[in-house]
C-alpha positions in Angstrom: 0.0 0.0 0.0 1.2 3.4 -0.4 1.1 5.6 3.1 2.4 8.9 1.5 5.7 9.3 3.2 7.6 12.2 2.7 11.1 12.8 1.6 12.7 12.4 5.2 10.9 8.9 5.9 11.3 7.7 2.3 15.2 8.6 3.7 14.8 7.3 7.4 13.2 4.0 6.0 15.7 3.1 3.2 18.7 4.0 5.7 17.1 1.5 7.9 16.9 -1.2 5.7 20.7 -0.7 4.2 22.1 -0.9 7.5 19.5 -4.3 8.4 20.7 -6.0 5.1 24.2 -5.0 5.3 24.8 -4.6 8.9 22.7 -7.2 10.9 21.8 -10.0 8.8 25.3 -11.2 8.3 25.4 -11.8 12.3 22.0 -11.7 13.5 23.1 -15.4 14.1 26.1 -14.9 15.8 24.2 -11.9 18.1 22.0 -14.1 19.1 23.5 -17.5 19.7 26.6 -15.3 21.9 23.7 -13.4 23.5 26.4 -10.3 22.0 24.9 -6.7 22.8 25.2 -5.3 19.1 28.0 -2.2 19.3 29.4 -2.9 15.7 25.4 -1.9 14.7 24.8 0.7 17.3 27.9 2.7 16.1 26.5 2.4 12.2 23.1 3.8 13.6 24.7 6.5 14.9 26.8 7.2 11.8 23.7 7.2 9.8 22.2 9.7 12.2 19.0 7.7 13.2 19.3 8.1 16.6 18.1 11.9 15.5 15.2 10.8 14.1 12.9 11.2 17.2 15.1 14.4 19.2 14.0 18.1 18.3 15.9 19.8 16.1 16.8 22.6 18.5 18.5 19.7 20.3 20.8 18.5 17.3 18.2 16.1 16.2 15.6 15.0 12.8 12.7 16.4 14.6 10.7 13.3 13.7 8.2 12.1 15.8 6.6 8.7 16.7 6.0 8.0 12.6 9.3 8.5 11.7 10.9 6.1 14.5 8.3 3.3 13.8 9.8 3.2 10.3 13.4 2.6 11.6 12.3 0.3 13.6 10.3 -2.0 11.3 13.3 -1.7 9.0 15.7 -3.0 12.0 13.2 -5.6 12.6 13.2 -7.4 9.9 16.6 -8.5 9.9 16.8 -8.8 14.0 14.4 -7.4 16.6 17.2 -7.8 19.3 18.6 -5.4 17.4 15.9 -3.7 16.5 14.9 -3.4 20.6 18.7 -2.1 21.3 17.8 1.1 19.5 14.6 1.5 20.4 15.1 1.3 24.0 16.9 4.3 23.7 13.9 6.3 22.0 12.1 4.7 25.3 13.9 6.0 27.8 14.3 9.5 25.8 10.7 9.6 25.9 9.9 11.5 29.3 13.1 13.7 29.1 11.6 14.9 26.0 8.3 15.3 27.5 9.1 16.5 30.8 12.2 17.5 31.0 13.2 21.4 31.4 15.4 23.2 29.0 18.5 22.6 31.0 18.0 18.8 31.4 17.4 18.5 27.5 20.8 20.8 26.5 22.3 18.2 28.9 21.0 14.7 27.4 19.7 15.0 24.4 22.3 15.9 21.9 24.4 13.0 23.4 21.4 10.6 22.8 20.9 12.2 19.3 24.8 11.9 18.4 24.1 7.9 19.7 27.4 8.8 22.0 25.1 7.9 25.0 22.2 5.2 25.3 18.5 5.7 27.4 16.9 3.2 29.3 13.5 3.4 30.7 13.2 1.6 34.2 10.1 1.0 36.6 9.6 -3.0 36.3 10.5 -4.3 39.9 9.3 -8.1 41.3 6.5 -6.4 43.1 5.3 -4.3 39.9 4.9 -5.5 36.5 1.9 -5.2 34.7 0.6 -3.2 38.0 3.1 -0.3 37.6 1.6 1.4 41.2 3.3 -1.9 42.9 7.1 -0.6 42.8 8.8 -0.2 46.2 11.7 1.9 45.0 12.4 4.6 47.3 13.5 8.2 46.3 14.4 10.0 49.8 15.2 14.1 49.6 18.2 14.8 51.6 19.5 18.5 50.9 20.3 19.3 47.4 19.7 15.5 46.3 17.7 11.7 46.4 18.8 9.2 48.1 17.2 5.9 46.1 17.2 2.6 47.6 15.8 -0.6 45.7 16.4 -2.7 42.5 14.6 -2.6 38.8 14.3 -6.2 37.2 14.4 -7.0 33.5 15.1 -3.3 32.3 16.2 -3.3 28.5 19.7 -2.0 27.8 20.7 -2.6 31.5 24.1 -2.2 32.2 25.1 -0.9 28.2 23.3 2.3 29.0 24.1 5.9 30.1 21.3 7.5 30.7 18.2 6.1 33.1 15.3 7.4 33.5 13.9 5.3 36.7 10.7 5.6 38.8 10.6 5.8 42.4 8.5 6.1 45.4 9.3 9.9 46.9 5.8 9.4 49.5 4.6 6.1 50.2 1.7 6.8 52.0 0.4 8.3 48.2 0.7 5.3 46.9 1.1 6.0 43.3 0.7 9.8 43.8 3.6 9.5 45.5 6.0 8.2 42.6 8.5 10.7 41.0 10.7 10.6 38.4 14.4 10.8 37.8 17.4 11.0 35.4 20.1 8.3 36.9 23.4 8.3 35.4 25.8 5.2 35.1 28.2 6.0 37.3 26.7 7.9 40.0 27.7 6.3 43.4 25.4 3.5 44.7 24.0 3.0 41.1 25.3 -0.7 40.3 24.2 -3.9 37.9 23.1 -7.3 38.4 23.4 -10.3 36.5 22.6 -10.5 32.8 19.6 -12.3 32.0 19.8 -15.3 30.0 16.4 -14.9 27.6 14.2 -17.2 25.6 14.6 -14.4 22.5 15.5 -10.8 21.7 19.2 -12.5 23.0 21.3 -9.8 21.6 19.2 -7.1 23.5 20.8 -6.7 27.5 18.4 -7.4 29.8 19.6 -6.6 33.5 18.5 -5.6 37.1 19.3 -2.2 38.5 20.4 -1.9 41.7 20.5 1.3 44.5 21.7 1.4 47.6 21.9 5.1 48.9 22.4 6.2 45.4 22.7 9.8 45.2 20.7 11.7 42.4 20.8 15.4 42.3 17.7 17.1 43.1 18.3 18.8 39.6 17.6 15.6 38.0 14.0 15.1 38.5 11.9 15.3 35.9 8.9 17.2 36.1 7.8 17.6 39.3 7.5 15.2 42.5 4.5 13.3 42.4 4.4 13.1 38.5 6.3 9.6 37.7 2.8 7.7 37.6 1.7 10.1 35.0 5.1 10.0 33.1 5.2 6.5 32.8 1.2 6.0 31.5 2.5 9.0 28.8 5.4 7.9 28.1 4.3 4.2 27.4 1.0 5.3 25.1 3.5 6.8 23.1 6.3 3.9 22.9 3.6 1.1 22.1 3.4 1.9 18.5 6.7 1.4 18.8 6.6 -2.3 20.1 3.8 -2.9 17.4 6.3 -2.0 14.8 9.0 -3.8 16.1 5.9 -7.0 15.7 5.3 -6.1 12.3 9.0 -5.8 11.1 9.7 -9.3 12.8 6.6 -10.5 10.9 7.3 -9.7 7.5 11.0 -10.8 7.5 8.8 -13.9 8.5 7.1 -14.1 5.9 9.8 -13.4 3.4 11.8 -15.9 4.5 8.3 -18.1 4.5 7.8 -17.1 0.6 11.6 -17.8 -0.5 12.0 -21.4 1.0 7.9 -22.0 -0.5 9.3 -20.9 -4.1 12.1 -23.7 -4.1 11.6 -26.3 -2.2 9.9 -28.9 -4.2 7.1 -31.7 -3.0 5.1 -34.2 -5.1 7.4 -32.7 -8.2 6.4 -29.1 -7.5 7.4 -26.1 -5.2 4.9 -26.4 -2.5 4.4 -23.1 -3.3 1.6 -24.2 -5.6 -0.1 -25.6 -2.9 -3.8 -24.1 -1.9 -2.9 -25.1 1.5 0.7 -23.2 1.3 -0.7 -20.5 -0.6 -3.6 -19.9 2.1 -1.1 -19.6 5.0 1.1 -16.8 3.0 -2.4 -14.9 2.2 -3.2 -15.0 5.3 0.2 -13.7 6.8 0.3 -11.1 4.4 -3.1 -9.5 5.2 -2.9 -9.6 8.6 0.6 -8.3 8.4 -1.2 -5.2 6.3 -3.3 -4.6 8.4 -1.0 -4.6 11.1 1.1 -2.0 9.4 -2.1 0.2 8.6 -3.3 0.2 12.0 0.3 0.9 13.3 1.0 3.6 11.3 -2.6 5.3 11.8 -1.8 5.2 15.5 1.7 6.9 15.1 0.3 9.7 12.7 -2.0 10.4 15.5 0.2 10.9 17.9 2.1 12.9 16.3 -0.9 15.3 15.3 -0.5 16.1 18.7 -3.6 14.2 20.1 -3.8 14.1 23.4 -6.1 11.1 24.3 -4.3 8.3 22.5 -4.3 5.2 25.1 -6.9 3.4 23.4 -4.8 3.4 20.1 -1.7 2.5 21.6 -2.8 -0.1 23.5 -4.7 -1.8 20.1 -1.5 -1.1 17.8 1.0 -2.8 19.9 -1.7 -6.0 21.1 -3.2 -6.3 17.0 0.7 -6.5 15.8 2.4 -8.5 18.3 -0.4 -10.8 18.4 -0.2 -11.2 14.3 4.0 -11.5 15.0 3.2 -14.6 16.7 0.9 -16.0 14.8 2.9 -15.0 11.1 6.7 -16.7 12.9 4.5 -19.9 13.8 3.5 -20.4 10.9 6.8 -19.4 8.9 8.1 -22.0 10.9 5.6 -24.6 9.8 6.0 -23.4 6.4 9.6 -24.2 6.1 8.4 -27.1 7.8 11.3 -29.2 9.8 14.3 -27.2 9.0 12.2 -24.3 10.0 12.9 -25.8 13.5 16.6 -25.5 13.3 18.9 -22.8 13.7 20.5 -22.9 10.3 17.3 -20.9 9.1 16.3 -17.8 11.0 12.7 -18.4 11.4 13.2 -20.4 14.4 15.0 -17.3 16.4 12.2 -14.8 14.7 9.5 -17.1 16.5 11.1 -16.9 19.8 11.6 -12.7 19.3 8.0 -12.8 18.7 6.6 -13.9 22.3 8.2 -10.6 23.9 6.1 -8.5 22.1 3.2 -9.7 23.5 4.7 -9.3 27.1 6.9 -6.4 27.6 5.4 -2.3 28.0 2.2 -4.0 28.9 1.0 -7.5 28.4 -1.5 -8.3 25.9 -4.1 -9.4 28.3 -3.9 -6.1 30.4 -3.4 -3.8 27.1 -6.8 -5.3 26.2 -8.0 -3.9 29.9 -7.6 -0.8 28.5 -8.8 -1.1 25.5 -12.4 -2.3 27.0 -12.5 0.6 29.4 -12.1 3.1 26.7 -14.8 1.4 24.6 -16.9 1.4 27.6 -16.5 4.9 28.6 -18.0 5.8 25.1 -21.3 6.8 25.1 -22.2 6.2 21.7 -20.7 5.5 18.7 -17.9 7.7 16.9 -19.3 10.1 14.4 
């Protein structure tokens, strides 16, 4: 279909796709099976200037918005989504400097995040607070001129490989979630330490780590916002980051199905390509209209944001659940496509189906995504004009 992009995304997209091609299919493999965090790639993105593509220009970036990242990172994901995730974490944790942060904080951080010098990280998960974000037990205590934070994150995305932090903690208890705040950690800062990498079903090449704090010191300078506001951050900053998830889906899902086309054209049954098989035939259709309509619905949902709408929850939550459910479903049946040497891991289907279960699980699970979804419809009073 054609979606009308403009000269910058036309550039942003075929960027992407080079550096996929050239850059990360040759060792997508070797990422993956060394669980390898991907620095060779991360330097070429930067080189290539896509880690401007969603900072203001008055910040030395693009001055794209949610669109024009969600290209990049379909691109990316076709060729890896552990990859693909390794950038886009970054945009993640950029997400409520750019939206919160004052003018000083975002001289500070966001050139280096645009310049890809420095890596984001976004970080609230903890083992009392998952899909219920208002569960985290961090602590941020004022003391003087600065917080003292005491607690751990679990399962944060660029853990360890990142600069930049932006974590959630509890600065009143007795609030309850009115009482979380946000704040801009740096690696480095005393009491600000790593745990063990996790070893992960898929998305290998992606660094998946605990945070740890004990008496960490953060300057009071570093909160963003105001105190009280990290509940609100994090519900903004994750309506805006699902269409990014849902492209990273929809990426993953038509490498699938490329791959799922190529073996279908050669590999001959009963004297034929099985390609010319209704049954074969029927299960590409089917990927590939789901997959559109995945990448419709996506890039709907991005536009929108970016127009500057300001209830966009209900959107969100539908792009990233419609696409990473589809993922799932298009790398299963790749798999039984290519049939057994789809289950080996000479063929790259088998990794893209295990990438694929993450999306349906991480920046809100499927199940509770479609929560939201249900209260917006039932809020409605009537139907949309």
């Amino acid at each position: 279909m054609e979606y009308f992009l403009n000269e910058q995304q036309k550039m942003i997209q075929q960027l992407a796709r080079r550096i996929a091609e050239e850059k990360i299919r040759p060792i997508r493999a070797a990422l993956d099976e060394r669980e390898e965090f991907p620095w060779s790639v991360i330097k070429e993105l930067a080189e290539a200037d896509l880690f401007r593509v969603f900072i203001p220009e008055q910040y030395e970036g693009l001055g794209g918005g949610c669109f024009d990242l969600c290209l990049a990172i379909e691109e990316l994901s076709r060729a890896c989504s552990g990859v693909a995730i390794s950038y886009a974490a970054t945009a993640l944790g950029t997400y409520a400097i750019l939206a919160y942060g004052n003018d000083e904080q975002k001289r500070k951080y966001l050139p280096q995040i645009a310049a890809g010098a420095r890596l984001a990280a976004f970080a609230i998960t903890e083992s009392t607070a998952g899909s219920d974000a208002a569960g985290i037990r961090t602590t941020a205590v004022k003391q003087g001129d600065h917080y003292v934070l005491n607690g751990a994150k679990q399962f944060i995305t660029s853990g360890g490989e990142a600069d930049i932090y932006t974590v959630i903690a509890l600065t009143d208890a007795s609030k309850g979630s009115r009482g979380a705040s946000a704040f801009v950690v740096e690696k480095g800062m005393p009491g600000f330490t790593f745990g063990k990498k996790e070893a992960k079903l898929g998305i290998r090449a992606s660094a998946t780590r605990e945070l740890v704090f004990r008496n960490c010191e953060v300057p009071a300078s570093n909160v963003l916002g105001r105190e009280g506001m990290g509940f609100i951050i994090v519900m903004k900053t994750v309506d805006y980051s699902r269409p990014g998830v849902g492209a990273q889906a929809l990426g993953l899902a038509q490498g699938a199905l490329e791959e799922a086309v190529a073996y279908a054209r050669q590999r001959e049954q009963f004297g034929h390509p099985i390609s010319s098989l209704q049954a074969i035939q029927h299960m590409l259709a089917n990927m590939a209209i789901e997959i559109e309509a995945a990448r419709a619905l996506i890039y709907a949902t991005a536009r929108t944001i970016d127009s500057g709408a300001k209830s966009i929850s209900e959107e969100s939550a539908m792009a990233k659940v419609f696409a990473s459910d589809v993922a799932m479903r298009v790398c299963t049946d790749a798999v039984q496509v290519l049939g057994g040497v789809g289950y080996m891991k000479d063929y790259p289907v088998e990794k893209m189906m295990r990438d694929a279960k993450i999306t349906q699980i991480y920046e809100g699970t499927n199940q509770v995504l479609r929560n939201v979804v249900a209260l917006e419809v039932l809020k409605r009073k009537g139907m949309r004009q």
